[in-house]
C-alpha positions in Angstrom: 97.0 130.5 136.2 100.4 131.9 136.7 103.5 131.2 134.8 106.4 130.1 136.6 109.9 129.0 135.6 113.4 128.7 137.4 116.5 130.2 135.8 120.4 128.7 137.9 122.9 130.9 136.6 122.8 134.4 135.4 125.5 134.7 133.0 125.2 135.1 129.2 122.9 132.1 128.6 120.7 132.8 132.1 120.1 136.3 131.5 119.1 135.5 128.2 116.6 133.0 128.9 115.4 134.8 132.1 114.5 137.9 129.6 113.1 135.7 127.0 110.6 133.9 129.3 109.9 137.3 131.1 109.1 139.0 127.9 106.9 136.0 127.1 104.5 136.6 130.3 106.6 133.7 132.7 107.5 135.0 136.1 110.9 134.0 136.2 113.0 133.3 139.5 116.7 134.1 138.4 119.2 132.4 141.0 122.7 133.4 141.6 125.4 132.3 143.7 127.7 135.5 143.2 128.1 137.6 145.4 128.0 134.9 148.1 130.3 132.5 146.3 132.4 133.0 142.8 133.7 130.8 140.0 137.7 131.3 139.9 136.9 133.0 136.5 134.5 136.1 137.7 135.1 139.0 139.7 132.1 141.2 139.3 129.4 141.3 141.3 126.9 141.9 138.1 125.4 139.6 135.7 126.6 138.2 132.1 130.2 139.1 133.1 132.5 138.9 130.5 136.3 138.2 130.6 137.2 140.4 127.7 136.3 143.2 125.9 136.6 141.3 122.5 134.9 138.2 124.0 131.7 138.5 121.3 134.5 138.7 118.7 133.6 139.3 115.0 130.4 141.4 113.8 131.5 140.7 110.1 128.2 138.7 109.6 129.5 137.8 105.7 132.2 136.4 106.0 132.4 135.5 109.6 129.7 132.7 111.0 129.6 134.3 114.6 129.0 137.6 113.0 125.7 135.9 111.3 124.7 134.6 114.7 124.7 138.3 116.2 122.5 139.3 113.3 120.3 136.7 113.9 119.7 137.2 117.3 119.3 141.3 116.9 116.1 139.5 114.6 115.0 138.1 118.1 115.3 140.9 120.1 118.0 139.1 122.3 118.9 141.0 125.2 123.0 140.2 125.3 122.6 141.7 121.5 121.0 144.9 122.6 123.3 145.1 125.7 126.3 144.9 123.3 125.3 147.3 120.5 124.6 150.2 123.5 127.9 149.3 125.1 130.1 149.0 121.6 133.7 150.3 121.3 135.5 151.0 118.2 137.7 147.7 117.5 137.1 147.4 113.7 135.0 144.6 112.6 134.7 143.3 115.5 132.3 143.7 118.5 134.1 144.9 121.3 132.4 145.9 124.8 132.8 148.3 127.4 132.6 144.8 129.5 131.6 146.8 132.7 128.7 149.0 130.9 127.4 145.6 129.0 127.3 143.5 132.6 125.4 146.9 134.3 122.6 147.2 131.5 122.3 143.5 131.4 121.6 143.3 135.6 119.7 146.4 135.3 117.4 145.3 132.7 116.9 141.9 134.4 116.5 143.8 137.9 113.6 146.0 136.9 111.6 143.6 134.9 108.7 143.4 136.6 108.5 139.3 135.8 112.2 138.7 137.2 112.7 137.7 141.0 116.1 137.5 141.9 117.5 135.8 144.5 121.5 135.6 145.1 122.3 131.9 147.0 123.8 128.8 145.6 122.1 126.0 144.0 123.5 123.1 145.0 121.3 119.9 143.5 118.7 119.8 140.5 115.6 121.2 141.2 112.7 118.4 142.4 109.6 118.6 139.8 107.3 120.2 142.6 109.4 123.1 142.1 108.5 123.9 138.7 110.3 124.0 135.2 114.3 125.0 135.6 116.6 125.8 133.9 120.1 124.9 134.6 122.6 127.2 133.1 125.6 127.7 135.1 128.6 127.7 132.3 131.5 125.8 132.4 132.6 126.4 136.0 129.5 125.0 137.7 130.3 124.8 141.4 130.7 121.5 142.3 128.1 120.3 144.6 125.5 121.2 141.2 128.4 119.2 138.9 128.1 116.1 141.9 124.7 115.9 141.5 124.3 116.4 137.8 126.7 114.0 137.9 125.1 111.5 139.7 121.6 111.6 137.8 122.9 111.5 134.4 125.6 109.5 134.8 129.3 110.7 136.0 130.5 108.9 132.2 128.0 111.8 131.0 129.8 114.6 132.4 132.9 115.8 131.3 135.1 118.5 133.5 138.0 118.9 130.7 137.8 119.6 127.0 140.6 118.2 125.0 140.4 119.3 121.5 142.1 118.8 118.5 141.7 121.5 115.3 139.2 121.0 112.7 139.4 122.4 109.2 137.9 122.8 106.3 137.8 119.6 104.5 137.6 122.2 100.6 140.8 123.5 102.2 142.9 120.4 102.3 145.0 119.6 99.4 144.0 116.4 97.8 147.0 116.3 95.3 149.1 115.3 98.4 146.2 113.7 100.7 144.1 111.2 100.0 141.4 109.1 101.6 141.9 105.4 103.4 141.4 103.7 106.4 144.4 101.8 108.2 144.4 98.2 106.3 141.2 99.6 104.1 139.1 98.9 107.2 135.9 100.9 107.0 134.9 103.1 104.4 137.6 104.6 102.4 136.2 107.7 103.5 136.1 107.9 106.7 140.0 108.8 107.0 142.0 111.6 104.7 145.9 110.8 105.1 148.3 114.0 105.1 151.9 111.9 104.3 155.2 113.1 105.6 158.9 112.2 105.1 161.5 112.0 107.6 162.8 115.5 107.2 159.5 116.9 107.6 158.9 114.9 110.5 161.7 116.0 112.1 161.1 119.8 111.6 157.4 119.1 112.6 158.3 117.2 116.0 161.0 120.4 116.4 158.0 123.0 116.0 156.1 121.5 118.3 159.1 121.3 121.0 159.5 124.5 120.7 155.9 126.2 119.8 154.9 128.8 122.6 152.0 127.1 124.6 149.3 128.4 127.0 149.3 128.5 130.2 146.7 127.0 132.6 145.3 129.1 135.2 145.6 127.5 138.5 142.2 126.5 138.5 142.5 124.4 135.3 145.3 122.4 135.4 144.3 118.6 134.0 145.8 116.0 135.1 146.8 113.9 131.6 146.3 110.6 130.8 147.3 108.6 128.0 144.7 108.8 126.1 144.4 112.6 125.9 148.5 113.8 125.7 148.3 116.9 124.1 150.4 116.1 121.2 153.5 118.4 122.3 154.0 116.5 125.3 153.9 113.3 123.5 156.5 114.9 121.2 158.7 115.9 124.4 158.6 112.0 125.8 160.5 111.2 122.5 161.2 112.3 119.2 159.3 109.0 118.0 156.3 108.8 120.1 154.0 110.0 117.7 155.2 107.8 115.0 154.1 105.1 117.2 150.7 107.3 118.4 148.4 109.6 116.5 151.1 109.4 113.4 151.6 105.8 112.6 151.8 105.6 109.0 151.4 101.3 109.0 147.8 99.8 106.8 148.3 103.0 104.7 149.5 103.6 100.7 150.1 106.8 99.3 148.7 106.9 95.6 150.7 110.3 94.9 154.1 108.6 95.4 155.9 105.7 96.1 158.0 106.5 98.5 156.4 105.0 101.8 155.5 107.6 104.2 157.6 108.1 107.1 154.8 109.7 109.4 150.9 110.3 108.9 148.4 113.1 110.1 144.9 111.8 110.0 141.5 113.2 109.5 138.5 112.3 110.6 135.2 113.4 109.8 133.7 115.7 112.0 129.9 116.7 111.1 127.5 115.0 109.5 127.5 117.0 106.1 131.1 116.3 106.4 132.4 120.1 105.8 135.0 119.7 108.7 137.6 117.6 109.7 139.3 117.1 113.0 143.2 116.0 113.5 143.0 112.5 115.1 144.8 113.0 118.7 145.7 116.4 118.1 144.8 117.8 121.1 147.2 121.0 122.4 148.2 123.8 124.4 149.9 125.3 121.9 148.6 129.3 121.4 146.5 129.8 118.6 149.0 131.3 116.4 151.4 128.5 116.8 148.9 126.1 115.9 148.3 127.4 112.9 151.9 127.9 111.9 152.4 124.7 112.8 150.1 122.8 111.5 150.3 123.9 108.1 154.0 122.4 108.1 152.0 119.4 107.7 151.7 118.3 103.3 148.5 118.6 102.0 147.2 121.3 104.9 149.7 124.5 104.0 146.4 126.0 103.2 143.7 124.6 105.6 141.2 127.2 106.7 140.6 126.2 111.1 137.1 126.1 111.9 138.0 125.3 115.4 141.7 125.1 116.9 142.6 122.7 119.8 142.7 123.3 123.1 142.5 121.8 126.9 140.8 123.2 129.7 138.3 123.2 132.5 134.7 123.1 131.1 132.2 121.3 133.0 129.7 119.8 129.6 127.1 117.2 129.5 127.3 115.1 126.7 123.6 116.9 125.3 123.1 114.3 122.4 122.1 111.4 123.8 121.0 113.1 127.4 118.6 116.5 126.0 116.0 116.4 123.3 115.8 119.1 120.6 113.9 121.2 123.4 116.8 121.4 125.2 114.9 119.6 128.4 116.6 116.7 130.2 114.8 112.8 128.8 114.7 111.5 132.2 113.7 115.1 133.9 111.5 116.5 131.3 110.8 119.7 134.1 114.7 120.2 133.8 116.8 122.1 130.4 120.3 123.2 130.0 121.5 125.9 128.0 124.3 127.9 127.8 128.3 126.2 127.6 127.2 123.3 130.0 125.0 121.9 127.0 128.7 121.8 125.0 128.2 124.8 122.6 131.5 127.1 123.0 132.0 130.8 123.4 129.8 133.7 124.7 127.8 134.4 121.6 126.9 130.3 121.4 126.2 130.2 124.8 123.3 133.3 124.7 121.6 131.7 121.5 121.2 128.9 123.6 119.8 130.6 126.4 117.8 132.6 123.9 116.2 129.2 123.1 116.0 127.5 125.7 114.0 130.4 127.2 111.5 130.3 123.8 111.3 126.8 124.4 110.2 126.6 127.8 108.0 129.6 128.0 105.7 127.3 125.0 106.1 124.6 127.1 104.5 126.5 130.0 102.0 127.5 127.8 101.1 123.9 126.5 102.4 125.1 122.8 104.4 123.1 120.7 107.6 124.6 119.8 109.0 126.2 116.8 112.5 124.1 115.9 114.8 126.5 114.2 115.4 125.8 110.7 118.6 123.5 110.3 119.8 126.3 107.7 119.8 129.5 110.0 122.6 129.6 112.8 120.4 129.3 115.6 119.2 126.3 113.5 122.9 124.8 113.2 123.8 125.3 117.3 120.7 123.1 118.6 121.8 120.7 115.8 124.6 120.4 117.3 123.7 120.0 120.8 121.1 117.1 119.9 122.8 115.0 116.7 123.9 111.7 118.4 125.6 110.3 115.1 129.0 110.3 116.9 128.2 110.7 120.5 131.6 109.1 121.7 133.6 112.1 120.3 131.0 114.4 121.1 133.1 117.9 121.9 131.9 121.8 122.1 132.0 123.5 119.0 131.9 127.7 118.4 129.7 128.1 115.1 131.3 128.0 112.0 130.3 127.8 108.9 130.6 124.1 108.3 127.9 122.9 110.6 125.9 124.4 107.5 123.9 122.2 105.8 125.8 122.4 101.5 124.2 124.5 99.2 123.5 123.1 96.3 125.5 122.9 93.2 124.9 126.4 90.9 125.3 126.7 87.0 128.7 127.7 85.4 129.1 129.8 81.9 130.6 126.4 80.4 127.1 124.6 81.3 128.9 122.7 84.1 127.7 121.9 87.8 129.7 123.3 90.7 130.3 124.0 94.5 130.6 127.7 95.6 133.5 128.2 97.5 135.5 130.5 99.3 133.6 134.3 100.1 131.1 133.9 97.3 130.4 130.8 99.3 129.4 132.4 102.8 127.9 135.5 101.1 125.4 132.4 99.9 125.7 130.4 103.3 124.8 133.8 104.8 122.0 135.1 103.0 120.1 132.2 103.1 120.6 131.6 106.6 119.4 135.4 107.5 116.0 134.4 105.0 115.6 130.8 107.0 115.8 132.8 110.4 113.6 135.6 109.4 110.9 133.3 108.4 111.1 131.5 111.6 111.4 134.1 113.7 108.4 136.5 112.4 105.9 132.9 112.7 107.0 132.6 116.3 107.3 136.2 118.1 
C-alpha cells in the first residue's frame, strides 16, 4: 500500500519535513500558497525563503547552542543543512547564505524528488482525516482563514497572534552577593523569585535609559495593539516616572539580606525551565533593540554580568500553545491525523523551526509505517527543542524559545584537585554541554536512519 502524507507550508520547517518523509518512501503532497497569495514577510517566489543572509546565525557549535543544533542536523542528513553549507559565504563564525542560491537548491531539490507533488493554492481549514496525515507548518504568518480555523478547533485562548517577551538569563550569571531569593510576603517557595534591589538614584537612571533607549520599529503588519497586561516596560516608563514602582518593580513583601537600607525599586526573576538554568524578567517585555537591552539591563544590581539566553521582544507570531495541545509526536490530541512543526509549534528562529520540521517528518513517516517512534534523547539539542514544545509544567507562561544552552539538562558535579565537588561553568561548561550532546545525538540518530 502506498504512503501518503500532506505537507501546508513550504518554508524552513515544510521543506524539511516534506524531504524527510520523501526520503523515507512517503509520497508527499507539499502545498503552497505563494505565488498566488504572500505573507507580508516573503517576496520570493521559491521555497524556505529567508529574510537575511545571517538568519542561520552562529556555526560556532562549542560555544554557541544553535551552532550545536546545525551539527546535529548535518548527522541527519537535513536538507536546510546541506542547502546552507553549498550556499555558505564568508561572515566568520557564522553561517551566512547566499539567501537566493539556498531558496533555489532547496525548491529544486523538493521539485525533482520523485516522492514530492507540489501544488501552489491556499489552505484555508485543517485537513478532514479522510485526507490523510498533514502536516501543518505554515510559520508565524499563517494566513488567516488557516489561523480562524485552528483557532476554532483548538480553542481561540490556545492561539496566540503576538509574542510579548521579556529577557531570560543565565541564572550562574546573576550576582547573588546583591540578589537574593524571596517571594513577595514569603508566599511560595523562597525560590521561586530572585530579587535584584535598587535605590532611588539607580532607579532614576534606569527609568531615564529606558526613555531614551533606541527601540524597534514594527513593520506595518505587526503593530499590536497593547493592553495592560503586556506594556512593554518603556512605555510603562513613559506614562510616568513611577509606574513601574507600582508594576513589575514594586519592592513591598520583600527584605534585602545584603543591606538594610529598604529597596526603593525591585527587578524580579522568575524561573523559566524546569532544570531551572534560566530566568526570565517578570513583565519585562520590550521593543527596545537588542543592544539596548543589554546595556540596559545590566544597569540593574546584581545582573551587570548576566549572560541573555533570550532577549525580549513583541511581534506578530501566530503559536499554539504545543504543551498541553501536541504530544511528544508532534500530532494534535484531539486530531491525531494532524502535526505542527516549524514556528507555529512556539520554537523561535529558522534553525529551530527546520529541526522541528526535521522531526516531525521522522515522526510521521513511522507513524505511516505503524512504527513506534524514536524520542530524541533529552540531552542532544534536537532532544531539548521537542522538550520544549511538549513540557506543560508552566503552560500559562508558555512562550517560543531559540535553543540555548539552558534548556540542557545539568551535568553533573566533576572532581576538583582539592577533592571538592563542583559545577562546570563558563566555556569548559558548553565544551561538556556540547560533546555530550553530539554523543546523545549520534547514538540516536545511527539506531533510527
Amino acid at each position: 500500500m502506498e504512503l501518503k502524507a500532506n505537507v501546508i507550508g513550504a518554508g524552513l520547517a515544510g521543506a524539511e519535513a516534506a524531504w524527510q518523509l520523501a526520503e523515507r518512501g512517503v509520497s508527499v503532497t507539499l502545498y503552497e500558497m505563494k505565488p498566488h497569495k504572500r505573507s507580508p514577510a516573503h517576496k520570493a517566489d521559491t521555497f524556505a525563503e529567508l529574510v537575511c543572509s545571517n538568519s542561520l546565525r552562529s556555526d560556532d557549535y562549542v560555544n554557541n547552542a544553535v551552532g550545536l543544533l546545525h551539527q546535529e542536523m548535518r548527522l541527519a542528513k537535513s536538507l536546510v543543512m546541506e542547502s546552507a553549507d553549498v550556499n555558505r559565504v564568508p561572515a566568520g563564525g557564522a553561517l551566512a547564505v547566499d539567501r537566493n542560491g539556498f531558496s533555489e537548491y532547496i525548491t529544486a531539490k523538493l521539485r525533482n524528488h520523485p516522492n514530492i507533488t507540489i501544488v501552489q493554492k491556499e489552505i484555508t481549514e485543517l485537513p478532514a482525516a479522510e485526507e490523510g496525515l498533514s502536516i501543518i507548518a505554515t510559520g508565524p504568518l499563517t494566513s488567516e482563514s488557516l489561523a480562524a480555523d485552528i483557532s476554532a478547533v483548538i480553542g481561540g485562548e490556545k492561539l496566540s497572534f503576538y509574542d510579548a517577551i521579556a529577557p531570560v538569563v543565565y541564572k550562574e550569571s546573576i550576582d547573588f552577593t546583591k540578589a537574593w531569593y524571596q517571594s513577595r510576603y514569603d508566599k511560595g517557595d523562597k525560590f521561586d523569585y530572585i530579587n535584584c534591589p535598587l535605590n532611588k538614584e539607580q532607579y532614576e537612571a534606569f527609568v531615564d535609559a529606558l526613555l531614551s533607549g533606541e527601540k524597534a520599529e514594527f513593520h506595518d503588519f505587526e503593530k499590536p495593539e497593547y493592553f495592560d497586561g503586556c506594556l512593554p516596560v518603556e512605555v510603562m516608563a513613559e506614562r510616568g516616572r513611577d509606574t513601574l514602582m507600582y508594576g513589575p518593580m514594586k519592592p513591598v513583601g520583600l527584605t534585602n539580606p545584603h543591606s538594610e537600607e529598604k529597596p526603593y525599586a525591585v527587578v524580579q526573576l522568575r524561573q523559566d525551565n524546569k532544570e531551572d538554568t534560566l530566568r526570565n524578567l517578570v513583565g519585562f517585555q520590550t521593543k527596545l533593540k537588542h543592544p539596548e537591552q543589554v546595556r540596559i539591563f545590566k544597569m540593574i544590581p546584581g545582573l551587570e554580568n548576566a549572560v541573555f539566553a533570550r532577549l525580549g521582544g513583541i511581534h506578530k507570531n501566530t503559536f499554539i500553545k504545543s504543551p498541553i495541545l501536541l504530544d511528544n509526536c508532534l500530532r494534535l490530541k484531539k486530531r491525531p491525523h494532524i502535526m505542527f512543526a516549524g514556528q507555529i509549534t512556539g520554537c523561535e528562529g529558522y534553525v529551530e523551526s527546520a529541526s522541528i520540521g526535521w522531526l516531525a517528518g521522522y515522526f510521521a513517516a513511522c507513524c505511516l509505517k505503524g512504527a513506534e517512534p524514536v524520542l530524541p534523547p533529552r540531552e542532544c539539542a534536537f532532544g531539548c527543542q521537542l522538550a520544549h514544545l511538549t513540557d506543560d509544567t508552566d503552560i500559562e507562561r508558555y512562550q517560543p524559545m531559540n535553543i540555548n544552552f539552558g534548556l540542557f539538562p545539568e551535568l553533573p558535579k566533576v572532581m576538583t584537585a582539592k577533592g571538592k565537588l563542583r559545577y562546570l561553568k563558563g566555556t569548559e561548561k558548553k565544551a561538556a554541554l556540547t560533546a555530550r550532546a553530539l554523543k546523545a545525538a549520534k547514538e540516536w540518530l545511527d539506531g533510527i536512519c
